[in-house]
PDB file as gemmi writes it, atoms N, CA and C in Angstrom:
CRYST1    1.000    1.000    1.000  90.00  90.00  90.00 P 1                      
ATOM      1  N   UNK A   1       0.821  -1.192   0.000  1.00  0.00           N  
ATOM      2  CA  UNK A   1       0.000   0.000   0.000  1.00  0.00           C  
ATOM      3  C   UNK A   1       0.865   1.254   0.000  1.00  0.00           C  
ATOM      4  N   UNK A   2       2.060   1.422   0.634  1.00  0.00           N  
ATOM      5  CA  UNK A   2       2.679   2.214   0.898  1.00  0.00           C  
ATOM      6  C   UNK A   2       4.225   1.942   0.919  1.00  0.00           C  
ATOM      7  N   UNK A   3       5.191   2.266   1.077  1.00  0.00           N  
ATOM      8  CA  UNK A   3       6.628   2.097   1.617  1.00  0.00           C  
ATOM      9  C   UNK A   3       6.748   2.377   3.102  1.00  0.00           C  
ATOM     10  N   UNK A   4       7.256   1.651   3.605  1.00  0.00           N  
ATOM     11  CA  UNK A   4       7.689   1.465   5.076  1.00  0.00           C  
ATOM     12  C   UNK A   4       8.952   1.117   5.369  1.00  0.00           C  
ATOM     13  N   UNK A   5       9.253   0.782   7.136  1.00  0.00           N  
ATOM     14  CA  UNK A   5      10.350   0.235   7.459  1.00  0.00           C  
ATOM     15  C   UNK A   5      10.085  -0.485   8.503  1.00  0.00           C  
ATOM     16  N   UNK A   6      10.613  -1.216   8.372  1.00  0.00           N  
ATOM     17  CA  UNK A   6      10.045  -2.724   9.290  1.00  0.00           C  
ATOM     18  C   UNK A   6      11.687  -3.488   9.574  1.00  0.00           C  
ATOM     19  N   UNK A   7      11.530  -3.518  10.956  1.00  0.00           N  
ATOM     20  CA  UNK A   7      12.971  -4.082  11.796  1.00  0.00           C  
ATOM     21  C   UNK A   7      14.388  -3.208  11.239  1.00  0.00           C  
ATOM     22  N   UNK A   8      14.469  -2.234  10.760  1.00  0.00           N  
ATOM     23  CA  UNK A   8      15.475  -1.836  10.117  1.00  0.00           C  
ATOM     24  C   UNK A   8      15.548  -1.636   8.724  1.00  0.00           C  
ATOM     25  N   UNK A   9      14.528  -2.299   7.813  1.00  0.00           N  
ATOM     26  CA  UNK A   9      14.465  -2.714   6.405  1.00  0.00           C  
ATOM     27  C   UNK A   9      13.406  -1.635   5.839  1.00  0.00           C  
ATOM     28  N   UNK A  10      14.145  -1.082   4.786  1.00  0.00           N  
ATOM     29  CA  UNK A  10      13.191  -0.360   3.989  1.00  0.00           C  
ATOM     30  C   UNK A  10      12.527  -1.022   3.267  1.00  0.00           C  
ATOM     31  N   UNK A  11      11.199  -0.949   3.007  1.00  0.00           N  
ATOM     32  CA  UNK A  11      10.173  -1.960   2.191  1.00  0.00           C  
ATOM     33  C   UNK A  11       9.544  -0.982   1.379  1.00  0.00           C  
ATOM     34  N   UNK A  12       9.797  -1.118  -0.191  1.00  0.00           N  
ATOM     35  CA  UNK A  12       9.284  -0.187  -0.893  1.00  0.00           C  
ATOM     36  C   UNK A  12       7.944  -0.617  -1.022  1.00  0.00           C  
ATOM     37  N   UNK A  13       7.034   0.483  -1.603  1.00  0.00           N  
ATOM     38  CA  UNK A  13       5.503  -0.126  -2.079  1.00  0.00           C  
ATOM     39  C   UNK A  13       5.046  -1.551  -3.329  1.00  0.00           C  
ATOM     40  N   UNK A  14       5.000  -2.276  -2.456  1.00  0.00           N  
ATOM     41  CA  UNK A  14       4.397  -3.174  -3.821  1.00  0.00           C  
ATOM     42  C   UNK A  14       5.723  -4.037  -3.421  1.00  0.00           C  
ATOM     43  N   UNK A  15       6.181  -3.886  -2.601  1.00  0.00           N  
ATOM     44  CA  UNK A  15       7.710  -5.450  -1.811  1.00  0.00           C  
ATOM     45  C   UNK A  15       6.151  -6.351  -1.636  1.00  0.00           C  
ATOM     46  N   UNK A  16       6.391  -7.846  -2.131  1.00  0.00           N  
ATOM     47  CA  UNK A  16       6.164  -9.378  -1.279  1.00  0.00           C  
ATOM     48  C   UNK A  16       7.072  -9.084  -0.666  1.00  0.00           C  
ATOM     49  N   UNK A  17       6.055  -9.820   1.112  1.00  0.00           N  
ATOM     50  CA  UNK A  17       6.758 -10.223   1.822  1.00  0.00           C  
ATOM     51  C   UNK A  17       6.028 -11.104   1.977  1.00  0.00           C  
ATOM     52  N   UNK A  18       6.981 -12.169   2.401  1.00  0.00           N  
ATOM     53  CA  UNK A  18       6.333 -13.942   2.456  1.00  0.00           C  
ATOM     54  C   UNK A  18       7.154 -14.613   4.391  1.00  0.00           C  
ATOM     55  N   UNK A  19       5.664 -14.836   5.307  1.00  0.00           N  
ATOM     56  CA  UNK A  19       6.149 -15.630   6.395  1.00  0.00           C  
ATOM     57  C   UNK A  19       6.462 -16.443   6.356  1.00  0.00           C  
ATOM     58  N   UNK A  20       7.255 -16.921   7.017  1.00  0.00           N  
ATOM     59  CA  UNK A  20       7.863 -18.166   7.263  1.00  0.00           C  
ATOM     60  C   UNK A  20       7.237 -18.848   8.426  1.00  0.00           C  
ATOM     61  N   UNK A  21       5.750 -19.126   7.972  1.00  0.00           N  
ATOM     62  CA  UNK A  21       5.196 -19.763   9.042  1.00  0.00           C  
ATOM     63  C   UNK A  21       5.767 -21.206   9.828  1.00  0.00           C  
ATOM     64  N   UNK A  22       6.567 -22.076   9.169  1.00  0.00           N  
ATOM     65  CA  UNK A  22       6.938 -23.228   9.709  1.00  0.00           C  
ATOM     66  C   UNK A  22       8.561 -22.846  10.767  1.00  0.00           C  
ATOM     67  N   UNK A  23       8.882 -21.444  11.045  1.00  0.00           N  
ATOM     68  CA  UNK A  23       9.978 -21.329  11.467  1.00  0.00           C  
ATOM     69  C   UNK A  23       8.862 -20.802  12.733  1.00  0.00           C  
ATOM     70  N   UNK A  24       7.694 -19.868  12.569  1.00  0.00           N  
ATOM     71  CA  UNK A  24       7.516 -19.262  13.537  1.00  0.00           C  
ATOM     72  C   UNK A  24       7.106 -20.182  14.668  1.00  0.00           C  
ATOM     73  N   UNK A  25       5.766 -20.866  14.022  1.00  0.00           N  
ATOM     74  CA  UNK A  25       5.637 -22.379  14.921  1.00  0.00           C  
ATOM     75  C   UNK A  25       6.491 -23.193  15.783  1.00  0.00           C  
ATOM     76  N   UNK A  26       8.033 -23.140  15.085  1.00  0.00           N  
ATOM     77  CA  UNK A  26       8.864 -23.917  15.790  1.00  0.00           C  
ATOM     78  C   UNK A  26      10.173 -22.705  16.672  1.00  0.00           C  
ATOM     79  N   UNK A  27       9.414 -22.009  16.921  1.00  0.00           N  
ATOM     80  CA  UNK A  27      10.238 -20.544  17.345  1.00  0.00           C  
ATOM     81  C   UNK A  27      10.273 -21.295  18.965  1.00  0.00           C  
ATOM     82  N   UNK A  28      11.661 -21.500  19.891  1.00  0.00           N  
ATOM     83  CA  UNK A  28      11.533 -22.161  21.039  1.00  0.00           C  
ATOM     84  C   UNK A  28      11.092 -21.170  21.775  1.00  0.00           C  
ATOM     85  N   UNK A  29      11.538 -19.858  21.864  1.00  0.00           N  
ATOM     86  CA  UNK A  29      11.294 -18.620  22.656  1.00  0.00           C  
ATOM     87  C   UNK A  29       9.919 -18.643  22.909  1.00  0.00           C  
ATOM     88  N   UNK A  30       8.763 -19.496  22.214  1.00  0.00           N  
ATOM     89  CA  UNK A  30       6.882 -19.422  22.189  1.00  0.00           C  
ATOM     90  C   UNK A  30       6.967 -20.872  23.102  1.00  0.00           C  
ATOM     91  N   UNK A  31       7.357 -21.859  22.461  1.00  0.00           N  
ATOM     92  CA  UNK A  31       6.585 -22.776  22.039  1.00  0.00           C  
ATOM     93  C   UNK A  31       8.284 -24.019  23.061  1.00  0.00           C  
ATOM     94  N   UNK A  32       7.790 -24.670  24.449  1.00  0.00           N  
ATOM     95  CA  UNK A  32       8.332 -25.517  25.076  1.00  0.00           C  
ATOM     96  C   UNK A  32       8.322 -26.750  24.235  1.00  0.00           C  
ATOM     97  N   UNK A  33       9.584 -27.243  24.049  1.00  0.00           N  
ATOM     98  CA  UNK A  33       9.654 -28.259  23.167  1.00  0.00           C  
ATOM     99  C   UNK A  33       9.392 -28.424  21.065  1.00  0.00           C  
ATOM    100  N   UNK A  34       9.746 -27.034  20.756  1.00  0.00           N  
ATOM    101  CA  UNK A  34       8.938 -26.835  19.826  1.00  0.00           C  
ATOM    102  C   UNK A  34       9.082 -27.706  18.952  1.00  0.00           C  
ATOM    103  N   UNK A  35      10.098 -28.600  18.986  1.00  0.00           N  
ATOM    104  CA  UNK A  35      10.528 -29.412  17.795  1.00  0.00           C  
ATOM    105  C   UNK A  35       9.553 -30.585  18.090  1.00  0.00           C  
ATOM    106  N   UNK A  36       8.799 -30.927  19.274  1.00  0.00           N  
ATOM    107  CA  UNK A  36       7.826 -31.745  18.728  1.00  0.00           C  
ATOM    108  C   UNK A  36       6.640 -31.686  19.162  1.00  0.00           C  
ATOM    109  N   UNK A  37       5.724 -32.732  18.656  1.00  0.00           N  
ATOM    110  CA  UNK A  37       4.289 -33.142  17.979  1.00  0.00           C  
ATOM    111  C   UNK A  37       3.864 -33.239  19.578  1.00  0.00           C  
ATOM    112  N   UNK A  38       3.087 -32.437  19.783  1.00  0.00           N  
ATOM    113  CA  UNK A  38       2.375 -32.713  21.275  1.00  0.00           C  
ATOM    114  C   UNK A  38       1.075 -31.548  21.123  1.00  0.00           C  
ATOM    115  N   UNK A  39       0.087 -32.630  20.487  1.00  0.00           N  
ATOM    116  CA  UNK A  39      -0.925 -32.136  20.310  1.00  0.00           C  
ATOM    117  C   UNK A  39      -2.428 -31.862  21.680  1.00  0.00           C  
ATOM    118  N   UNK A  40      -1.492 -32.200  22.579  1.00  0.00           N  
ATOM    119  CA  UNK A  40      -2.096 -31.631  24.132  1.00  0.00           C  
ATOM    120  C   UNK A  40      -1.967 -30.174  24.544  1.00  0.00           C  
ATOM    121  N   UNK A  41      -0.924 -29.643  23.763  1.00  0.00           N  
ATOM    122  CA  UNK A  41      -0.685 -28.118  24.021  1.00  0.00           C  
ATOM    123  C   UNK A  41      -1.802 -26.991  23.808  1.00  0.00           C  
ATOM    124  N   UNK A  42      -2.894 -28.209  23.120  1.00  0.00           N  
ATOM    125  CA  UNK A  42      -4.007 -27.433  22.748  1.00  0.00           C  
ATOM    126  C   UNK A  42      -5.676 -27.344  23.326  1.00  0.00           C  
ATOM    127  N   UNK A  43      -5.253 -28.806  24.245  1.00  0.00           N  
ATOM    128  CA  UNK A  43      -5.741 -29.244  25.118  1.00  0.00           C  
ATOM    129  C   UNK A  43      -7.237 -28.242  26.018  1.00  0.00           C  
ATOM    130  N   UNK A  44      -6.286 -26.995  26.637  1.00  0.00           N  
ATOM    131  CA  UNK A  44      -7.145 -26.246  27.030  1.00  0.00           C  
ATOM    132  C   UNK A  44      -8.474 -25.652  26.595  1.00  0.00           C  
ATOM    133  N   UNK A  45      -8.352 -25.666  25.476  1.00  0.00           N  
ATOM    134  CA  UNK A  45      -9.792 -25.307  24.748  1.00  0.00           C  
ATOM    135  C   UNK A  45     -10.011 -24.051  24.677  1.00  0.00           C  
ATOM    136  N   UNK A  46      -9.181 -22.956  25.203  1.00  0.00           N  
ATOM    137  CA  UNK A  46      -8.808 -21.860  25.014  1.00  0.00           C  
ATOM    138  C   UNK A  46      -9.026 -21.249  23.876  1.00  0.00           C  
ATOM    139  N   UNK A  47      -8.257 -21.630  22.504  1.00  0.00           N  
ATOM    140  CA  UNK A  47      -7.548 -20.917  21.671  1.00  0.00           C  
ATOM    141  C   UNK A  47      -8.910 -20.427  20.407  1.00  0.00           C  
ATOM    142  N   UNK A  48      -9.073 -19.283  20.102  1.00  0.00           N  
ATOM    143  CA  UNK A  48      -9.959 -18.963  19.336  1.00  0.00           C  
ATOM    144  C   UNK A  48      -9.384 -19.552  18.005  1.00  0.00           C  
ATOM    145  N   UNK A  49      -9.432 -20.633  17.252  1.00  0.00           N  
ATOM    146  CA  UNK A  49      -8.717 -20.021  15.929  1.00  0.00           C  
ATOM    147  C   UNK A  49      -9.462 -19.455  15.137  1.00  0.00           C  
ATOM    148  N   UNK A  50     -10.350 -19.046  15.004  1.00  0.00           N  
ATOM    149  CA  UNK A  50     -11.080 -17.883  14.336  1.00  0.00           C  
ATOM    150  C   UNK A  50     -10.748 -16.279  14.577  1.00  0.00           C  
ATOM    151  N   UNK A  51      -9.706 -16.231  15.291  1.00  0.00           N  
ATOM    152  CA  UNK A  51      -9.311 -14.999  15.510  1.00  0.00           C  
ATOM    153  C   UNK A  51      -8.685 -14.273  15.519  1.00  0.00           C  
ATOM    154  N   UNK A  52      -7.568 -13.995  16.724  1.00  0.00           N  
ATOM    155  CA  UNK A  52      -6.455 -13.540  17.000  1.00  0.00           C  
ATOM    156  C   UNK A  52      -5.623 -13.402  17.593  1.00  0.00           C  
ATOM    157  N   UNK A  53      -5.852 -15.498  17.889  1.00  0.00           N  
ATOM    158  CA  UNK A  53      -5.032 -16.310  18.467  1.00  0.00           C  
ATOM    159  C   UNK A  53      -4.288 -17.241  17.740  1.00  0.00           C  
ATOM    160  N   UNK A  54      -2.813 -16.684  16.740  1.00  0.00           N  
ATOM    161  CA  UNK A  54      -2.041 -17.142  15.989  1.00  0.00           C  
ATOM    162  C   UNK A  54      -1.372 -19.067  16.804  1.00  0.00           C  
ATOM    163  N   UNK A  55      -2.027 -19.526  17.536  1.00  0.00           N  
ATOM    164  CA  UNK A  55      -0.960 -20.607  17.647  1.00  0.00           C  
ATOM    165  C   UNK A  55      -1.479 -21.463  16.652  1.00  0.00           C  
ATOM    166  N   UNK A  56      -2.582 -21.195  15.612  1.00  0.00           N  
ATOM    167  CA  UNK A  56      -2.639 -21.974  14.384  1.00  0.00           C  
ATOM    168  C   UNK A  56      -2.254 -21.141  13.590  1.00  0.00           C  
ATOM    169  N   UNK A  57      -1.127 -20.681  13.332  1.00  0.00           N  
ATOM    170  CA  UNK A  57      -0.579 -20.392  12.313  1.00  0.00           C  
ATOM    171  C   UNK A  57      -0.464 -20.812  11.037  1.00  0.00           C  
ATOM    172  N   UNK A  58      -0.003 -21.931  10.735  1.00  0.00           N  
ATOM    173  CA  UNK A  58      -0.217 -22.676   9.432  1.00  0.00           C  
ATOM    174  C   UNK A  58      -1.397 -22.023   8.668  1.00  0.00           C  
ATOM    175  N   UNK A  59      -2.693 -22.145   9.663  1.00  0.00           N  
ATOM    176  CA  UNK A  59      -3.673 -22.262   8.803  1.00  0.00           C  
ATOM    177  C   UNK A  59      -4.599 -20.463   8.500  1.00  0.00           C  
ATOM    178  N   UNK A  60      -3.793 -19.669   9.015  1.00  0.00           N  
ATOM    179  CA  UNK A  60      -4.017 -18.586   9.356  1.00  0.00           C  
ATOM    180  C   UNK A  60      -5.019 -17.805  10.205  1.00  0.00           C  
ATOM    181  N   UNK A  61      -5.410 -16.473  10.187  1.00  0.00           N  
ATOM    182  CA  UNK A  61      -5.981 -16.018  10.934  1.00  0.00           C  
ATOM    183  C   UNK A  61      -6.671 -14.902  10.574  1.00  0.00           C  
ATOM    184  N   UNK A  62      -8.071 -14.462  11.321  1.00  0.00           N  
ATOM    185  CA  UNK A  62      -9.040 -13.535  10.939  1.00  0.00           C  
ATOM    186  C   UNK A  62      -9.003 -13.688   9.004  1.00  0.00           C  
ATOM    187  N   UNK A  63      -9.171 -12.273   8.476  1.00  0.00           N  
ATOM    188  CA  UNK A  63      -9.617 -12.533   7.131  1.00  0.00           C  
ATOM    189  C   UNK A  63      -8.798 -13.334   6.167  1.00  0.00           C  
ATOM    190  N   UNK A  64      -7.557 -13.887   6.792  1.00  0.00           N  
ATOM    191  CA  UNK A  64      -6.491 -14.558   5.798  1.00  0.00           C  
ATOM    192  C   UNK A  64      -6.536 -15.668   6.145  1.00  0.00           C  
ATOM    193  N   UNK A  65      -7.339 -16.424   7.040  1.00  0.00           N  
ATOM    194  CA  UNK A  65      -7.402 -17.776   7.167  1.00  0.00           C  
ATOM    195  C   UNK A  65      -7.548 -18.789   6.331  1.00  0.00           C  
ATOM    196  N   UNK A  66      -7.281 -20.025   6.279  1.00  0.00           N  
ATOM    197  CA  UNK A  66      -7.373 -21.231   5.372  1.00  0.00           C  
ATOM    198  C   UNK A  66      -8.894 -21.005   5.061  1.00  0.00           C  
ATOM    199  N   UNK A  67      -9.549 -21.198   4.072  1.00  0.00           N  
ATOM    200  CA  UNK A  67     -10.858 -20.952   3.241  1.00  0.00           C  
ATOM    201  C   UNK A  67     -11.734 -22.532   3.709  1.00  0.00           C  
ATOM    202  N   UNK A  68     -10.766 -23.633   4.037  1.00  0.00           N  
ATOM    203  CA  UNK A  68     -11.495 -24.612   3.949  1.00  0.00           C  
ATOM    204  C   UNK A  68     -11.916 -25.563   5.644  1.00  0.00           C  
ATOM    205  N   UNK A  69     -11.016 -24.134   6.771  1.00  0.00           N  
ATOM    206  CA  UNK A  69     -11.884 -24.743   7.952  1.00  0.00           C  
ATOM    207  C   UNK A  69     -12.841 -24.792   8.424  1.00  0.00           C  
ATOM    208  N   UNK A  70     -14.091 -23.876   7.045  1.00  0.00           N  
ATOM    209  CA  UNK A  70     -15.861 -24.462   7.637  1.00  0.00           C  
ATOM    210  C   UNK A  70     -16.138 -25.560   6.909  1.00  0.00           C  
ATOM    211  N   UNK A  71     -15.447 -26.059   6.271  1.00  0.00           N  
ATOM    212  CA  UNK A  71     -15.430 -27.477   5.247  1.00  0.00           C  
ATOM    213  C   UNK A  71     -15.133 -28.471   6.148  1.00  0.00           C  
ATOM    214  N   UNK A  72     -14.128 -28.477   7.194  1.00  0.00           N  
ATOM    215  CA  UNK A  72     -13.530 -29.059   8.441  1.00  0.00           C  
ATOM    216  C   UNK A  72     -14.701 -29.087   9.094  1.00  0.00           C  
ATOM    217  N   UNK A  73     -14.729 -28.136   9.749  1.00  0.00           N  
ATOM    218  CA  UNK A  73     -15.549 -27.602  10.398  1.00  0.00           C  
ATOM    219  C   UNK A  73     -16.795 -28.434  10.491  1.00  0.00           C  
ATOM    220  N   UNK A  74     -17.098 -28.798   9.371  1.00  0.00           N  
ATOM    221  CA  UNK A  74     -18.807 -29.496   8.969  1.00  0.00           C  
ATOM    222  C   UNK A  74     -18.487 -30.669   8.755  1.00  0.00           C  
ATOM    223  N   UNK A  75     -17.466 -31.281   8.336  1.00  0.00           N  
ATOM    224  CA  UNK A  75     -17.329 -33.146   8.131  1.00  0.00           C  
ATOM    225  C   UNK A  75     -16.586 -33.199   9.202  1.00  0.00           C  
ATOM    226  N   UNK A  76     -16.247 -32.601  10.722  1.00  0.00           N  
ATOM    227  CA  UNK A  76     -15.836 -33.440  11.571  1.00  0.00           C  
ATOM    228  C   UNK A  76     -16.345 -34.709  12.035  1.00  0.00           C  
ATOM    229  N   UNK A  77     -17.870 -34.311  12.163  1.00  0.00           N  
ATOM    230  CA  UNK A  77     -19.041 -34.990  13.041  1.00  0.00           C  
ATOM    231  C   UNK A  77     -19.333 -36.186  11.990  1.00  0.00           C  
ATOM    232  N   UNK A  78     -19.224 -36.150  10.851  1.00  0.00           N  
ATOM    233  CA  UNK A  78     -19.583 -37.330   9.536  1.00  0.00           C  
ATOM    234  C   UNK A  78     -18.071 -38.440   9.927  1.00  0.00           C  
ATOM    235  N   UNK A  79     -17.201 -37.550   9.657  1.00  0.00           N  
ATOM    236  CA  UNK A  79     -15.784 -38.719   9.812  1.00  0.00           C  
ATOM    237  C   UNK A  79     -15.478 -39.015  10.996  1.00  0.00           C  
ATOM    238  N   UNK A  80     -16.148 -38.724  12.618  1.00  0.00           N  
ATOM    239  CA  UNK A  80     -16.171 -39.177  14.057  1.00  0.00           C  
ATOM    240  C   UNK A  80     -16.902 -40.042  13.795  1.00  0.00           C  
ATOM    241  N   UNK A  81     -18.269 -39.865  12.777  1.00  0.00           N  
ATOM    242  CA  UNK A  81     -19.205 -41.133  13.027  1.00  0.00           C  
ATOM    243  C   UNK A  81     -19.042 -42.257  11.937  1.00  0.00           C  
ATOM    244  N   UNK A  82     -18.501 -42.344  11.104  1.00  0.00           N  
ATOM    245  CA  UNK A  82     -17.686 -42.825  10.294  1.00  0.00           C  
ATOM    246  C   UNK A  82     -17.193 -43.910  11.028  1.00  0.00           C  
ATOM    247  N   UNK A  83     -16.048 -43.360  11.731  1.00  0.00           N  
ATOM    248  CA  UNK A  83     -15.215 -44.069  12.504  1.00  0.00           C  
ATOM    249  C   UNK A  83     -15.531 -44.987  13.494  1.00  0.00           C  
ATOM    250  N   UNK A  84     -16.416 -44.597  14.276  1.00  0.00           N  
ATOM    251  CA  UNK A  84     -17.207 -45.076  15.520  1.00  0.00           C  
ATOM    252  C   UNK A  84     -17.762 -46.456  14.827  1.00  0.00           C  
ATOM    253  N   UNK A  85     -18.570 -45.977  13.597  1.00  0.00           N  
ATOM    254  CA  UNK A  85     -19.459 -46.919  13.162  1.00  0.00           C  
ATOM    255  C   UNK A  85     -18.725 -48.391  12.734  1.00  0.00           C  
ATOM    256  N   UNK A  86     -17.855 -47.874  11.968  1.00  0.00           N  
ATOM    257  CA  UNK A  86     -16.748 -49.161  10.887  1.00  0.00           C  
ATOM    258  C   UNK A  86     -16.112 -49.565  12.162  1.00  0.00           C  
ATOM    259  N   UNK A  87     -15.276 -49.451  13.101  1.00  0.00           N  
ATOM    260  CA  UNK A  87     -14.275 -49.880  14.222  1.00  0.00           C  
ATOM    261  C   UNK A  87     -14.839 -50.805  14.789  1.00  0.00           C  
ATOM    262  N   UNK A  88     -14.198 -51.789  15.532  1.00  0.00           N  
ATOM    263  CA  UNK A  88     -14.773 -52.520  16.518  1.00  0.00           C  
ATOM    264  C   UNK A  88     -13.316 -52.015  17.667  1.00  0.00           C  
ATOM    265  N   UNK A  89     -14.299 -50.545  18.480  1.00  0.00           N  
ATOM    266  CA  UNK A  89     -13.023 -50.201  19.261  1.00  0.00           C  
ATOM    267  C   UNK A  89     -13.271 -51.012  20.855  1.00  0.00           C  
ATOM    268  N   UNK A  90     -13.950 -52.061  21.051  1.00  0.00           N  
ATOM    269  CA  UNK A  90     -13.955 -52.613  22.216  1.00  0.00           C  
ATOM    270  C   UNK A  90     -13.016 -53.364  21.954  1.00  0.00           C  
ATOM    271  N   UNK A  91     -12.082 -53.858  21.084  1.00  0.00           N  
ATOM    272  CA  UNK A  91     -11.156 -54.891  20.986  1.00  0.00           C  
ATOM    273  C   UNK A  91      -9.931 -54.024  21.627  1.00  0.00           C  
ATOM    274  N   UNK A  92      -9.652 -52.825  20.814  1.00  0.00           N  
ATOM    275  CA  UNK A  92      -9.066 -51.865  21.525  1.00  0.00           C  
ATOM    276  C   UNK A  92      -8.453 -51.282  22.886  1.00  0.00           C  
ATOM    277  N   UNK A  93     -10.056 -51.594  23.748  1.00  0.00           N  
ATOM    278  CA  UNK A  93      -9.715 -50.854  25.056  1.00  0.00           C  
ATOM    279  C   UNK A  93      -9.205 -51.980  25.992  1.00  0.00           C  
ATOM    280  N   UNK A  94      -9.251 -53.248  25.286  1.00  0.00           N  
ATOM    281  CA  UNK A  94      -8.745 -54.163  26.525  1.00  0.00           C  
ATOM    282  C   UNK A  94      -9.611 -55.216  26.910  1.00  0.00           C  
TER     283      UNK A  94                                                      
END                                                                             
C-alpha cells in the first residue's frame, strides 16, 4: 500500500513479503519443546482459531485464514461417526 520500514528494512511499495510460518511455529522462545508433535498443548480449549489467536498459524488467521476450515468444520461430526461406526473399538480398550 505504501513504503515502510520494518525491523530496520526499507520496504518499498508493492515489496512481497512472504512468512515463514513453519519457522515461527517452531520458534523455542513461544513454544516448550517446539521441535515436537504434542498435540495436548491445545488441550485447554482456550484458543480462538477464528481470531487472533495465531498458535494456528499454518492455517491462518481472521480474514487470511485457510478458506477450507468451515469445510472441516462441517465433516468433523460425519468422519467421528464414520469411525465409531466401521471400528470394533472394544477390541481396543482391553
Amino acid at each position: 500500500m505504501k513504503s515502510c520500514k520494518i525491523l530496520g528494512y526499507n520496504l518499498p511499495k508493492g515489496t512481497m513479503v512472504l512468512v515463514n510460518a513453519w519457522a515461527i511455529v517452531r520458534d523455542p522462545r513461544y513454544w516448550e519443546d517446539s521441535e515436537e508433535f504434542k498435540p495436548e498443548r491445545f488441550e485447554s480449549g482456550t484458543i480462538n482459531f477464528r481470531g487472533t489467536d495465531f498458535e494456528y498459524i499454518p492455517f491462518g488467521a481472521e480474514r487470511r485464514m485457510w478458506p477450507g476450515v468451515a469445510f472441516a468444520e462441517s465433516t468433523m461430526e460425519i468422519v467421528l461417526a464414520a469411525l465409531l461406526y466401521h471400528f470394533d473399538w472394544s477390541s481396543l480398550v482391553g
